[in-house]
CHARMM internal coordinates of N, CA and C (Angstrom, degrees):
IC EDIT
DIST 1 N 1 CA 1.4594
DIST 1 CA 1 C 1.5230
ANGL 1 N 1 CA 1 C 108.62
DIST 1 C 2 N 1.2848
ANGL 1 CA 1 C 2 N 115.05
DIHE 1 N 1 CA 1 C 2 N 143.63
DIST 2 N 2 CA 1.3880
ANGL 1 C 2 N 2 CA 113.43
DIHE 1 CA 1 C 2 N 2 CA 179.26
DIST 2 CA 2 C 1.7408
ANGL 2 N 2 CA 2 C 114.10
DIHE 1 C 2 N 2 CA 2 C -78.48
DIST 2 C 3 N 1.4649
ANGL 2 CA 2 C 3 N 106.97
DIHE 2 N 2 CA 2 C 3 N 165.75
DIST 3 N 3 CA 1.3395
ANGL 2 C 3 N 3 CA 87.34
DIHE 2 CA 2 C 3 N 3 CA -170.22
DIST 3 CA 3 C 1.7693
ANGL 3 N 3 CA 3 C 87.87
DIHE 2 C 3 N 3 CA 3 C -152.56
DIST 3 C 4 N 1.3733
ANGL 3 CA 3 C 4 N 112.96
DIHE 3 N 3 CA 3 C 4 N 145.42
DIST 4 N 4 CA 1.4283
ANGL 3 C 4 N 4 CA 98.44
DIHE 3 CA 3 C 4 N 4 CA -167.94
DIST 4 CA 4 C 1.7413
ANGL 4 N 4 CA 4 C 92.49
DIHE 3 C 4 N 4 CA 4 C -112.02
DIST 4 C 5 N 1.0076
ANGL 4 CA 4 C 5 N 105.61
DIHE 4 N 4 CA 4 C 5 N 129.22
DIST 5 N 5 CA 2.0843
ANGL 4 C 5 N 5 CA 124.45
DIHE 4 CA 4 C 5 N 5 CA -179.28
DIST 5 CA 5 C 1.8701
ANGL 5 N 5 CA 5 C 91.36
DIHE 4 C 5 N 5 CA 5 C -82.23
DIST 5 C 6 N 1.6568
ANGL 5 CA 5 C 6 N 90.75
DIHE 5 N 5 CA 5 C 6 N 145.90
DIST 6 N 6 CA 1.3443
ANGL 5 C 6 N 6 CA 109.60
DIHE 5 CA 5 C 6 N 6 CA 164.63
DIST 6 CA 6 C 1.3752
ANGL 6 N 6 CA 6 C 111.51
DIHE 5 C 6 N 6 CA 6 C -28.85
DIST 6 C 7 N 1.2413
ANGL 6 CA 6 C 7 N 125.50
DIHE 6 N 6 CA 6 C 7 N -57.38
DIST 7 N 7 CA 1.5139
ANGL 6 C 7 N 7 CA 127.06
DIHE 6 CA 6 C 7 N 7 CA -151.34
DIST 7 CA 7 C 1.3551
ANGL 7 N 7 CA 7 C 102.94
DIHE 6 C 7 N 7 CA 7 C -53.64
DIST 7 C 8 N 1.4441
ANGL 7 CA 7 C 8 N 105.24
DIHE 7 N 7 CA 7 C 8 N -54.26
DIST 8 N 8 CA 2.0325
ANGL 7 C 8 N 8 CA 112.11
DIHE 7 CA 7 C 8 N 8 CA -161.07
DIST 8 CA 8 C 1.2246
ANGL 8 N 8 CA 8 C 88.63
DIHE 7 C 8 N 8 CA 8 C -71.97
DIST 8 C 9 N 1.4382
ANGL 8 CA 8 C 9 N 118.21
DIHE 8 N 8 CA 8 C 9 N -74.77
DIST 9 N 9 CA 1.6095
ANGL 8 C 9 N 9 CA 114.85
DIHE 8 CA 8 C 9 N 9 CA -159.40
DIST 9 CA 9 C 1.5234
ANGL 9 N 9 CA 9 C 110.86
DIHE 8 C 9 N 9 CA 9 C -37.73
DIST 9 C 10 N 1.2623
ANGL 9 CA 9 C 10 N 130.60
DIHE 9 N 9 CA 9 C 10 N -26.68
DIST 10 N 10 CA 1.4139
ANGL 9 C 10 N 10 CA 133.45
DIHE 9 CA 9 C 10 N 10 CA -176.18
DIST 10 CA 10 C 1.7111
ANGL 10 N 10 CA 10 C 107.24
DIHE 9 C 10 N 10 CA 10 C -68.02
DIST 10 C 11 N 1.8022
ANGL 10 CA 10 C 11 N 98.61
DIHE 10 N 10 CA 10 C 11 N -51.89
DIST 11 N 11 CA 1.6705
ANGL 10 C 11 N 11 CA 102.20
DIHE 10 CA 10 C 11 N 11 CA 166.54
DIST 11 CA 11 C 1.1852
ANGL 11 N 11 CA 11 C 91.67
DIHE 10 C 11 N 11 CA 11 C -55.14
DIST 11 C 12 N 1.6430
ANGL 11 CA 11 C 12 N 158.80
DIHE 11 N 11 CA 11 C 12 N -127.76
DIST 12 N 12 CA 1.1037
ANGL 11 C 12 N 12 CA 165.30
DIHE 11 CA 11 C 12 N 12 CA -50.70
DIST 12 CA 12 C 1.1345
ANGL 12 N 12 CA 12 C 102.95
DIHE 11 C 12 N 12 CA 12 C -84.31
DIST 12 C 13 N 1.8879
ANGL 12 CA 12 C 13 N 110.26
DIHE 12 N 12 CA 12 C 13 N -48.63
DIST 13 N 13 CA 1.0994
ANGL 12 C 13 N 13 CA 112.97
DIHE 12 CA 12 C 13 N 13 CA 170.41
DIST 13 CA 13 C 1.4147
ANGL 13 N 13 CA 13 C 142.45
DIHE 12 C 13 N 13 CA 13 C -32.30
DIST 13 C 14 N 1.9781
ANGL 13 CA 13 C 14 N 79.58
DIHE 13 N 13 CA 13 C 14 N -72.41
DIST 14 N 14 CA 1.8222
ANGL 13 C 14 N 14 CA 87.15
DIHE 13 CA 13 C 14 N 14 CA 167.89
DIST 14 CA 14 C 1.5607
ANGL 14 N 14 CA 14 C 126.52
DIHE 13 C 14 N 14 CA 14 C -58.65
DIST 14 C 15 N 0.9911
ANGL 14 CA 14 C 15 N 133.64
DIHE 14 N 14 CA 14 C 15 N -10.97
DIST 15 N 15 CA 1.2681
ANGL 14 C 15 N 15 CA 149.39
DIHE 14 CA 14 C 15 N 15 CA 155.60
DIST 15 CA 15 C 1.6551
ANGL 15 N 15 CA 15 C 102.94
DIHE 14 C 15 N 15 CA 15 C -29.13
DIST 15 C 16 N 1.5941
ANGL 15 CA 15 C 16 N 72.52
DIHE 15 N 15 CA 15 C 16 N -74.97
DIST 16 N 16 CA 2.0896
ANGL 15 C 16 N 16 CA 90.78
DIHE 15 CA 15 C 16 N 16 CA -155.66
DIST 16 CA 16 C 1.0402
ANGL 16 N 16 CA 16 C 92.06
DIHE 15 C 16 N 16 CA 16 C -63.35
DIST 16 C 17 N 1.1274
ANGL 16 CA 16 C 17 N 135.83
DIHE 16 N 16 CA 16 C 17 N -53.68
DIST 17 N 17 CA 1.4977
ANGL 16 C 17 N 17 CA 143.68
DIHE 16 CA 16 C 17 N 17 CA -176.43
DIST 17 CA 17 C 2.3920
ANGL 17 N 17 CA 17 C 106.23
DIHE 16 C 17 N 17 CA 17 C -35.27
DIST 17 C 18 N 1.4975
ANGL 17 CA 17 C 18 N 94.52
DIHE 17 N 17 CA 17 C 18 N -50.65
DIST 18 N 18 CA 1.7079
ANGL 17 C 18 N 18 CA 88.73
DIHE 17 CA 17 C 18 N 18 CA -168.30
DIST 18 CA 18 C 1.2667
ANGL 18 N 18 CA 18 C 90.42
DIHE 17 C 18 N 18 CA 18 C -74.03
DIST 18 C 19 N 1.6257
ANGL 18 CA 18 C 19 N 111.84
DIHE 18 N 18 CA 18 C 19 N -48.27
DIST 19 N 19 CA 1.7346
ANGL 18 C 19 N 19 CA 109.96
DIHE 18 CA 18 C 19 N 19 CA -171.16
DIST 19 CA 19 C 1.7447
ANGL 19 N 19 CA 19 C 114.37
DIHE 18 C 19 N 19 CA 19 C -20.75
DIST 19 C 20 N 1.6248
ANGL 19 CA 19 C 20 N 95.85
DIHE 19 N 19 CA 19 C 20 N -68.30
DIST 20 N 20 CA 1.4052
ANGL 19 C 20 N 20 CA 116.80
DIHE 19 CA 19 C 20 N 20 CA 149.19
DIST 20 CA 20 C 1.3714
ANGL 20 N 20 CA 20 C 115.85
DIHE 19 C 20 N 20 CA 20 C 13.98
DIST 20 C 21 N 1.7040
ANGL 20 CA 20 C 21 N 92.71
DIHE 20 N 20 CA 20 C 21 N -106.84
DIST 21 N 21 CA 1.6804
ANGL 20 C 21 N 21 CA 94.41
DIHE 20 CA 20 C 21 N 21 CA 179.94
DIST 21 CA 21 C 1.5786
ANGL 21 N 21 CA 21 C 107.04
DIHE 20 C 21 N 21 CA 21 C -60.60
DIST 21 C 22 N 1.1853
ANGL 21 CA 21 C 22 N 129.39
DIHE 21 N 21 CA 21 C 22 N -11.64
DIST 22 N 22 CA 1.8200
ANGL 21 C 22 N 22 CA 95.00
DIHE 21 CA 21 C 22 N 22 CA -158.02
DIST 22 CA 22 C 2.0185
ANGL 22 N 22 CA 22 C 87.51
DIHE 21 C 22 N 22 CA 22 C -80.29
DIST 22 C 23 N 1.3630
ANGL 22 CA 22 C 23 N 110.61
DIHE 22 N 22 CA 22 C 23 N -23.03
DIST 23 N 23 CA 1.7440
ANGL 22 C 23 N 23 CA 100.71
DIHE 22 CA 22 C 23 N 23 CA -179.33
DIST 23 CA 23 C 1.4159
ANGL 23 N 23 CA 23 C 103.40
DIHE 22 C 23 N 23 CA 23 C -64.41
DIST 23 C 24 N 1.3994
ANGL 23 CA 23 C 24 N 116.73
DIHE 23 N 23 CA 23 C 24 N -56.26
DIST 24 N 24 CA 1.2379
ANGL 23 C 24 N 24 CA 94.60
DIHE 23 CA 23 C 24 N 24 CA -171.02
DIST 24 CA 24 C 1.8317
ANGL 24 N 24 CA 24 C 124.95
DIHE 23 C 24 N 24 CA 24 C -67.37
DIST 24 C 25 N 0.7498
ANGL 24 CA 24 C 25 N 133.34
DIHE 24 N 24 CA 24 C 25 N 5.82
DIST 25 N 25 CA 1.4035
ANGL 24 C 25 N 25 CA 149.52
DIHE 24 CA 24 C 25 N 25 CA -147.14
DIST 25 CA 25 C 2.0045
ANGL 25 N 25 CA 25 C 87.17
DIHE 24 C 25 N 25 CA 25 C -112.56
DIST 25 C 26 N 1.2705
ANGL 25 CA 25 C 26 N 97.61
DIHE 25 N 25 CA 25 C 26 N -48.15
DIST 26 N 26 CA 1.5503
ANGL 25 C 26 N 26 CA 98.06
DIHE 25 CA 25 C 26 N 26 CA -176.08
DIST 26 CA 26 C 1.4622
ANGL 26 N 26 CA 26 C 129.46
DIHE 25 C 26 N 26 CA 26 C -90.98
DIST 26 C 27 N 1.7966
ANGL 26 CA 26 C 27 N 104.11
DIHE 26 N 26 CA 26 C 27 N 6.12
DIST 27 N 27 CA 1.1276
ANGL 26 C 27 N 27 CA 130.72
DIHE 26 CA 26 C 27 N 27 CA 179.04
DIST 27 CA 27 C 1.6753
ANGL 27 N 27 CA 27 C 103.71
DIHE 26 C 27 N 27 CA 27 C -110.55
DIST 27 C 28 N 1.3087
ANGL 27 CA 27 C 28 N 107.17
DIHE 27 N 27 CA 27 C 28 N 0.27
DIST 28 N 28 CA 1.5194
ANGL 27 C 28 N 28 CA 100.48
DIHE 27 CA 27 C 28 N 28 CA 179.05
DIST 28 CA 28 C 1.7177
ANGL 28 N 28 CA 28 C 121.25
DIHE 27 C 28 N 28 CA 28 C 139.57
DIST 28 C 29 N 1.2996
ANGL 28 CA 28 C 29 N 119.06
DIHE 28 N 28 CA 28 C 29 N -45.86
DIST 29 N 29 CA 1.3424
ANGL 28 C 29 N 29 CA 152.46
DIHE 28 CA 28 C 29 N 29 CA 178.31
DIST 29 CA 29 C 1.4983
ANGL 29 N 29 CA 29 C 95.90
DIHE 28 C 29 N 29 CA 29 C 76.28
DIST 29 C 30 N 1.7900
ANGL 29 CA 29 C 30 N 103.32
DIHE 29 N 29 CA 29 C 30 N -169.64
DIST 30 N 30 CA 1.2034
ANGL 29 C 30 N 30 CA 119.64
DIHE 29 CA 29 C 30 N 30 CA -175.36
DIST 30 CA 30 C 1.9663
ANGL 30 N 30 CA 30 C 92.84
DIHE 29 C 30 N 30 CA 30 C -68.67
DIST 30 C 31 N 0.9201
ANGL 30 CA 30 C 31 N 109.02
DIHE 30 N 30 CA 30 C 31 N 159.73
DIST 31 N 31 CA 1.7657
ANGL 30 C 31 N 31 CA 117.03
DIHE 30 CA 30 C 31 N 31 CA 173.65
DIST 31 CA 31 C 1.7602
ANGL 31 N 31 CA 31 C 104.39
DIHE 30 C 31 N 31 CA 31 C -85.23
DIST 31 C 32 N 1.6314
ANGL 31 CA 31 C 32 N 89.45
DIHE 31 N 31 CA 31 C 32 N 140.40
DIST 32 N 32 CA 1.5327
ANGL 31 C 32 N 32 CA 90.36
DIHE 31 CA 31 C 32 N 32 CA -162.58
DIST 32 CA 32 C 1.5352
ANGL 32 N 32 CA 32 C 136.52
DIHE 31 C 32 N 32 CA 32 C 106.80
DIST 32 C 33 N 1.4453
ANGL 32 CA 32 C 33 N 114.45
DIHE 32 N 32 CA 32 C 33 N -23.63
DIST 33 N 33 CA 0.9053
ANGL 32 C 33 N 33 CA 122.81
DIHE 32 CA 32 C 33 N 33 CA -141.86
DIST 33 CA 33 C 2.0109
ANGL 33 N 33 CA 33 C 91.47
DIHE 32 C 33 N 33 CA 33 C -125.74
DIST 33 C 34 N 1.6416
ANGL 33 CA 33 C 34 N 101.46
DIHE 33 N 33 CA 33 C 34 N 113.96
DIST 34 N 34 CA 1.4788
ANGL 33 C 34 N 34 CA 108.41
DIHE 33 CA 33 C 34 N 34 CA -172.17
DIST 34 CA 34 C 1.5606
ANGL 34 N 34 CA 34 C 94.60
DIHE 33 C 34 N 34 CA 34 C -90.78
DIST 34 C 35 N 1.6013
ANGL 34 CA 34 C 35 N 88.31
DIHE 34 N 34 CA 34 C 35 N -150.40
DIST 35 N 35 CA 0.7835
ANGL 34 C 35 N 35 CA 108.74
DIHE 34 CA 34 C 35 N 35 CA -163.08
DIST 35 CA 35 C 2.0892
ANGL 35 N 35 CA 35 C 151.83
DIHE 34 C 35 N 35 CA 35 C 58.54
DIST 35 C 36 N 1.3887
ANGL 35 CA 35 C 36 N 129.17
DIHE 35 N 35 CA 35 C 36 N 168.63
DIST 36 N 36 CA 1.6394
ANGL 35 C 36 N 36 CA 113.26
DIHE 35 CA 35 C 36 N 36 CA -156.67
DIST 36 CA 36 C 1.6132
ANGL 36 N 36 CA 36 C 112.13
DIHE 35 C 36 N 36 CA 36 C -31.17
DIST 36 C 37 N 1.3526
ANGL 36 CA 36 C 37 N 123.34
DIHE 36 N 36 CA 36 C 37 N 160.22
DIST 37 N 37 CA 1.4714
ANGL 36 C 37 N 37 CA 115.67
DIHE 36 CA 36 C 37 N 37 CA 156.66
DIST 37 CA 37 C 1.4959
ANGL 37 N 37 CA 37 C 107.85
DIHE 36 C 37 N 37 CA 37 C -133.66
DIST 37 C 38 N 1.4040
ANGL 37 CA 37 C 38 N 133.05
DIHE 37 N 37 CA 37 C 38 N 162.34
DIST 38 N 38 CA 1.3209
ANGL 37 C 38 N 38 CA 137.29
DIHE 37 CA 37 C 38 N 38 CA -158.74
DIST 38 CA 38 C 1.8320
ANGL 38 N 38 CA 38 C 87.51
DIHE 37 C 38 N 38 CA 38 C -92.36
DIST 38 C 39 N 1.2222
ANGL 38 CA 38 C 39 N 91.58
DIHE 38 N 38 CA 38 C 39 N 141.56
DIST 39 N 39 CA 1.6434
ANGL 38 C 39 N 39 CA 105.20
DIHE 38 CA 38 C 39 N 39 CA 169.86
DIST 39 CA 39 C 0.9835
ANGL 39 N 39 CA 39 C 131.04
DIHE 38 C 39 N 39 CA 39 C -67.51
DIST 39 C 40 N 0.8496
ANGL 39 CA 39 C 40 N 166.04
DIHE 39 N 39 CA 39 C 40 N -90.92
DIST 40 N 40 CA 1.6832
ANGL 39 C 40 N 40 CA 165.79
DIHE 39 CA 39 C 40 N 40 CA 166.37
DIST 40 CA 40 C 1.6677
ANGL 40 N 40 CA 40 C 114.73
DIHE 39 C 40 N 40 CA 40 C 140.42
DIST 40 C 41 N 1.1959
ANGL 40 CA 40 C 41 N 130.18
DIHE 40 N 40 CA 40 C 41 N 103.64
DIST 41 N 41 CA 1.5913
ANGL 40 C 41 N 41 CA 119.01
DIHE 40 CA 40 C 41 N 41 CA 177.37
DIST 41 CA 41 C 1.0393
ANGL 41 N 41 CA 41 C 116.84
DIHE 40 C 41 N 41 CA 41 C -101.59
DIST 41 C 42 N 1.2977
ANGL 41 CA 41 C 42 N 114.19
DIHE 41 N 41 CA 41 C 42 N 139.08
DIST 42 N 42 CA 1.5199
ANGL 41 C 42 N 42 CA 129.05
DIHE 41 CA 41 C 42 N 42 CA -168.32
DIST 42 CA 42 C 0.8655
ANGL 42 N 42 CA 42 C 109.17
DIHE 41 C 42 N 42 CA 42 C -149.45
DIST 42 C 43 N 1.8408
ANGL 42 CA 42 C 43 N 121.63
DIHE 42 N 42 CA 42 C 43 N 123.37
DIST 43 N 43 CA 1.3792
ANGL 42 C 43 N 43 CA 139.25
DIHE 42 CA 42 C 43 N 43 CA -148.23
DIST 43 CA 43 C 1.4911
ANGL 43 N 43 CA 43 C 106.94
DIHE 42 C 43 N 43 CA 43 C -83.57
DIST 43 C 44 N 1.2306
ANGL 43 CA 43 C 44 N 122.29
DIHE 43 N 43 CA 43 C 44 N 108.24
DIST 44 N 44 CA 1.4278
ANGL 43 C 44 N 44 CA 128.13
DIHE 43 CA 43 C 44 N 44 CA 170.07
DIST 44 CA 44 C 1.6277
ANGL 44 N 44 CA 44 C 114.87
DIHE 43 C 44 N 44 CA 44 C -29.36
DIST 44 C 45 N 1.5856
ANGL 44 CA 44 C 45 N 110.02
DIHE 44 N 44 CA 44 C 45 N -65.39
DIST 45 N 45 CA 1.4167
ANGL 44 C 45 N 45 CA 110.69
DIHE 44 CA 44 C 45 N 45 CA -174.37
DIST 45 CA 45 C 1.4404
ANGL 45 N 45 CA 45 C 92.28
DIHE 44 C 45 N 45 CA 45 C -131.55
DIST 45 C 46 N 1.4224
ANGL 45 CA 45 C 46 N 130.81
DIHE 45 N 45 CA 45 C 46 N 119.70
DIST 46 N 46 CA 1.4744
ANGL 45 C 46 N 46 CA 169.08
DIHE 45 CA 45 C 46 N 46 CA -149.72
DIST 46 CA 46 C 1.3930
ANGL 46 N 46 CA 46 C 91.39
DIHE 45 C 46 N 46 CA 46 C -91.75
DIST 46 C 47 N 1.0064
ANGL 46 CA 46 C 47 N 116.99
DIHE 46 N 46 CA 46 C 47 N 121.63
DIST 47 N 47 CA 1.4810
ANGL 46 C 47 N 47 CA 134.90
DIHE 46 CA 46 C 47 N 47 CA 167.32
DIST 47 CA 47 C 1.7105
ANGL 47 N 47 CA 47 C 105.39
DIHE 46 C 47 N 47 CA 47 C -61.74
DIST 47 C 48 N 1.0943
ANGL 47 CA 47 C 48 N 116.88
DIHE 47 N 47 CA 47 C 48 N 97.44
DIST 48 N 48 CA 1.7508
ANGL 47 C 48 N 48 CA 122.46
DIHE 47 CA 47 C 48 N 48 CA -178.24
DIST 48 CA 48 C 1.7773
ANGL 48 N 48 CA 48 C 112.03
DIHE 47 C 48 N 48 CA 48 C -50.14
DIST 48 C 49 N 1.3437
ANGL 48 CA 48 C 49 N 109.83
DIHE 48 N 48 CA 48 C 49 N -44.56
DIST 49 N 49 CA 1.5955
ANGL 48 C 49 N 49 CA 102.71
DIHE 48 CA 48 C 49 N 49 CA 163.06
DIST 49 CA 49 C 1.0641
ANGL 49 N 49 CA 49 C 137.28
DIHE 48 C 49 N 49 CA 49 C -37.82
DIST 49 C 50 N 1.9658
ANGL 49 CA 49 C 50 N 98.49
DIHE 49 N 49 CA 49 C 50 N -36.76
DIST 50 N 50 CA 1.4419
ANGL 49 C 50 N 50 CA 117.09
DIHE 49 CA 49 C 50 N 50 CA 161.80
DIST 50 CA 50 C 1.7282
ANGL 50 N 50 CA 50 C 134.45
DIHE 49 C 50 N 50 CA 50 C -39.95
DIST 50 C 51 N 1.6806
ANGL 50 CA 50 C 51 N 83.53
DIHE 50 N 50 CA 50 C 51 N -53.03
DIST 51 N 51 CA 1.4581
ANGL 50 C 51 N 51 CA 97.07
DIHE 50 CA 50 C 51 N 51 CA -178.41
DIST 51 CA 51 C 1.4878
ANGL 51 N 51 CA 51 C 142.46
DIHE 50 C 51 N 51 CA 51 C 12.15
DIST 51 C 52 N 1.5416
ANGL 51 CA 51 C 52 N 94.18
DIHE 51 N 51 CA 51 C 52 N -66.77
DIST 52 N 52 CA 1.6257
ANGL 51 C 52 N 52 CA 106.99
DIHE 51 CA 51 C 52 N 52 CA -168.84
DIST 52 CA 52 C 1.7024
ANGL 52 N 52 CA 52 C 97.38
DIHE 51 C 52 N 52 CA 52 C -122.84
DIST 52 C 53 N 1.6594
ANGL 52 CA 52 C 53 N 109.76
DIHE 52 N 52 CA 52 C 53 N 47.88
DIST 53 N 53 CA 1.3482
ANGL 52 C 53 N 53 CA 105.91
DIHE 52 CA 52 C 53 N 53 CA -171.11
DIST 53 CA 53 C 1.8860
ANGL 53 N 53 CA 53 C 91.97
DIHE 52 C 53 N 53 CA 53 C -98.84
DIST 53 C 54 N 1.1408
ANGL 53 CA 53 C 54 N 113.13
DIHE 53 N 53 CA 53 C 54 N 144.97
DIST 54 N 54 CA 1.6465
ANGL 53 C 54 N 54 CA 136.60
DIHE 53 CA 53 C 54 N 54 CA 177.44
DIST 54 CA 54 C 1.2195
ANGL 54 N 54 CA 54 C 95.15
DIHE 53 C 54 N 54 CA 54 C -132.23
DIST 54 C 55 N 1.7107
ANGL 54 CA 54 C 55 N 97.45
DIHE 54 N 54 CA 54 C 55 N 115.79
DIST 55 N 55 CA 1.5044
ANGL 54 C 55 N 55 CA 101.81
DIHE 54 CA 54 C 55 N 55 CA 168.06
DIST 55 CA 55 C 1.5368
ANGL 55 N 55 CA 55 C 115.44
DIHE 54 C 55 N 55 CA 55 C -71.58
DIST 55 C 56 N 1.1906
ANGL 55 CA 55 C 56 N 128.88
DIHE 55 N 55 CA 55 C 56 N -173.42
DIST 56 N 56 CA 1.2193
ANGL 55 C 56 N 56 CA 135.38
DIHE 55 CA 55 C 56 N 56 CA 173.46
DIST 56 CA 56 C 1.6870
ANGL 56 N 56 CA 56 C 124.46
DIHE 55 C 56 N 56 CA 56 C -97.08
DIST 56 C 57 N 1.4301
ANGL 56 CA 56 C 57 N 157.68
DIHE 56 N 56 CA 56 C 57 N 112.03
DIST 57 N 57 CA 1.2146
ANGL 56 C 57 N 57 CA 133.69
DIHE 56 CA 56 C 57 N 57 CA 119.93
DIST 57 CA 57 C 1.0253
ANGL 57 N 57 CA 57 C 141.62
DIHE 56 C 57 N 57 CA 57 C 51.28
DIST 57 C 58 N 1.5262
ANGL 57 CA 57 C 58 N 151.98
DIHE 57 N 57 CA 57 C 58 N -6.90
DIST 58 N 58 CA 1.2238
ANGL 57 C 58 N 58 CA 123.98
DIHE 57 CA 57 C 58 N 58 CA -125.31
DIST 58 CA 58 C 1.4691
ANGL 58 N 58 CA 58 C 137.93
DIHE 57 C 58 N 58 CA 58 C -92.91
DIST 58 C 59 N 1.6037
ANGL 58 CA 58 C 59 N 94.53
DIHE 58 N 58 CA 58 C 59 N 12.75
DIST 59 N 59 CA 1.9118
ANGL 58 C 59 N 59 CA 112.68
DIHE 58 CA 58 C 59 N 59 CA 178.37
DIST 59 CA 59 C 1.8546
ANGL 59 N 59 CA 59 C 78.34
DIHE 58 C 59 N 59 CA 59 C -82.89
DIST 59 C 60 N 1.6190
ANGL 59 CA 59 C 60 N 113.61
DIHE 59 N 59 CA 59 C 60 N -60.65
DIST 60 N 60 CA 1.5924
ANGL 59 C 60 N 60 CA 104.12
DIHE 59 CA 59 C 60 N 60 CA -168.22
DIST 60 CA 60 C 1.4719
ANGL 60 N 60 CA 60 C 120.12
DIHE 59 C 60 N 60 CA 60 C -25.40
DIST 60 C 61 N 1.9745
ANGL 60 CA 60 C 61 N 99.43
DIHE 60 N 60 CA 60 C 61 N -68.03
DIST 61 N 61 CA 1.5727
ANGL 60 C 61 N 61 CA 100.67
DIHE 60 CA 60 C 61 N 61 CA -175.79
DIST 61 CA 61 C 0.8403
ANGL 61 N 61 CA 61 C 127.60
DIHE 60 C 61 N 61 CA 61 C -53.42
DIST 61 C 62 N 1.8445
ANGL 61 CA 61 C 62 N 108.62
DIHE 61 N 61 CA 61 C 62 N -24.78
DIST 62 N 62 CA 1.7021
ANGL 61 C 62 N 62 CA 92.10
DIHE 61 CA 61 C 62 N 62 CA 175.74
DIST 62 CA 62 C 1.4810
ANGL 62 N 62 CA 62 C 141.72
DIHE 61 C 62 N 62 CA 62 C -66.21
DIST 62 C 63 N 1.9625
ANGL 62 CA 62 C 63 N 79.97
DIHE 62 N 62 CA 62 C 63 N -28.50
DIST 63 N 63 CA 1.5904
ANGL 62 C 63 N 63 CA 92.28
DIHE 62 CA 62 C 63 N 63 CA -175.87
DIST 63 CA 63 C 1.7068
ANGL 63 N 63 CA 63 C 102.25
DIHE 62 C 63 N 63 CA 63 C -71.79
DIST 63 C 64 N 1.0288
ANGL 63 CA 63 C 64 N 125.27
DIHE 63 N 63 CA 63 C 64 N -13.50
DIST 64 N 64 CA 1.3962
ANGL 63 C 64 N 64 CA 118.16
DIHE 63 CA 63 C 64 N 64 CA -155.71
DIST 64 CA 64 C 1.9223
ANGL 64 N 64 CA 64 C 94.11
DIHE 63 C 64 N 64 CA 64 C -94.50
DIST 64 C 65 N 1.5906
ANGL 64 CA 64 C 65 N 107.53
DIHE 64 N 64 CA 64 C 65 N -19.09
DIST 65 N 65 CA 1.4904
ANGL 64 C 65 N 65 CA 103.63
DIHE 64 CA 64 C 65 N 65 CA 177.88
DIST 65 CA 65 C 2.1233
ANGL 65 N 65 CA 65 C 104.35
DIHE 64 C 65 N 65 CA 65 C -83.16
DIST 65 C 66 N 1.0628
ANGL 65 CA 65 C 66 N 86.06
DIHE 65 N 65 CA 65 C 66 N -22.71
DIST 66 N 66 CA 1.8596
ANGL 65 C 66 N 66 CA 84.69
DIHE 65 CA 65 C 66 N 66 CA -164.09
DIST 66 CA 66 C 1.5411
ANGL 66 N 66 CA 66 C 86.61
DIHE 65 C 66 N 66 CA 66 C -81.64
DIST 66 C 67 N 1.1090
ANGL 66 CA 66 C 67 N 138.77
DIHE 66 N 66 CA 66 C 67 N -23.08
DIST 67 N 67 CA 1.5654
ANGL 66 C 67 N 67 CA 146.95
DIHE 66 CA 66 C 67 N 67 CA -167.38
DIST 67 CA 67 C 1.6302
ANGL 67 N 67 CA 67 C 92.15
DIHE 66 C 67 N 67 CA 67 C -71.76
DIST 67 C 68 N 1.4086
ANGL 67 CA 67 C 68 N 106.81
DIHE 67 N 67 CA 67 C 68 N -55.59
DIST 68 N 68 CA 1.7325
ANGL 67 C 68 N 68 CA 112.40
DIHE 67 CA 67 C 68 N 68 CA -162.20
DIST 68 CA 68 C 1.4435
ANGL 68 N 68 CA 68 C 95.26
DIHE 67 C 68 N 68 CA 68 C -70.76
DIST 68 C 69 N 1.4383
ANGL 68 CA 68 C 69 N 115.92
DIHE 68 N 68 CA 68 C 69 N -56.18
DIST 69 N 69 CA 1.7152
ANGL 68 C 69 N 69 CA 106.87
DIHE 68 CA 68 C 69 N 69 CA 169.75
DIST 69 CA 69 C 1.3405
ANGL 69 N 69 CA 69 C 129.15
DIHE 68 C 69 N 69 CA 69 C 10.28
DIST 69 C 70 N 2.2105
ANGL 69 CA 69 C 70 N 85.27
DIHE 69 N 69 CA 69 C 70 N -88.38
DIST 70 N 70 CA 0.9091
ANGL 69 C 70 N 70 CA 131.90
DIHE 69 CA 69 C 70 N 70 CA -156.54
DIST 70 CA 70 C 2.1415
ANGL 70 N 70 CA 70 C 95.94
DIHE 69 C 70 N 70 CA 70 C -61.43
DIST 70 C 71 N 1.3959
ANGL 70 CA 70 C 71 N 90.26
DIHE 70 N 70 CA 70 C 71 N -49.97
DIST 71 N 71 CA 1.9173
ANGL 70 C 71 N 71 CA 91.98
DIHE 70 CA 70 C 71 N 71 CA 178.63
DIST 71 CA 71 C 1.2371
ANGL 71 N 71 CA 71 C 115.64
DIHE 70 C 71 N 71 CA 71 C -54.21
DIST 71 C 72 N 1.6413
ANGL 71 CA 71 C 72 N 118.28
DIHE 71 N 71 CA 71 C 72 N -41.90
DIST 72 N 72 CA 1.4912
ANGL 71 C 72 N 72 CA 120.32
DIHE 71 CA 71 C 72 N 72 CA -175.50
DIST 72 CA 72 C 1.1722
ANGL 72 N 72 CA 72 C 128.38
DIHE 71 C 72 N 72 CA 72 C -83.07
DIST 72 C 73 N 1.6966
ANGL 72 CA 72 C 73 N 119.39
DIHE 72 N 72 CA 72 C 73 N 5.88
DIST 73 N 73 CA 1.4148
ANGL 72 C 73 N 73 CA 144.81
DIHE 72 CA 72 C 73 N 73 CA 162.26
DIST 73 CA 73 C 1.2956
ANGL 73 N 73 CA 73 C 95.68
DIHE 72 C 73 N 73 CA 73 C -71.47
DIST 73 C 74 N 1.5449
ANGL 73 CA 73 C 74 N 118.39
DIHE 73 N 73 CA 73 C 74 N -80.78
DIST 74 N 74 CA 1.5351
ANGL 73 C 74 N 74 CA 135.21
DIHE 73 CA 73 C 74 N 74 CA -152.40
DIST 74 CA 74 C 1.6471
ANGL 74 N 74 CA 74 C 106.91
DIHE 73 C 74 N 74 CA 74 C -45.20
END
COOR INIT
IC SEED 1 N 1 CA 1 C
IC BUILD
């Protein structure tokens, strides 16, 4: 079974944690509050292949792979 050690989970954190601010920061921030802001890119002309693209999940799939695992053990 996998098992996640202090070290990563601590990165993961800080991760989610900056991820964090850079959304809110690009949603507006707290009021008041100067200074740089993260850019945002947004594709002039949209790749049409694109179209009907849905990204994926990927806390879901995982849980839904450790789920099947877990069934195809039992």
């Amino acid at each position: 079974m996998y098992t996640i050690t202090k070290g990563p989970s601590k990165l993961v954190a800080q991760r989610r944690t900056a991820w964090q601010q850079v959304q809110q920061q690009l949603d507006g921030g707290p009021a008041g509050e100067s200074g740089p802001r993260p850019v945002q890119y947004v594709e002039r002309t949209p790749n049409p292949r694109l179209q009907n693209f849905v990204p994926i999940d990927l806390d879901e799939w995982w849980a839904q792979q450790f789920l099947a695992r877990i069934t195809n053990c039992s």
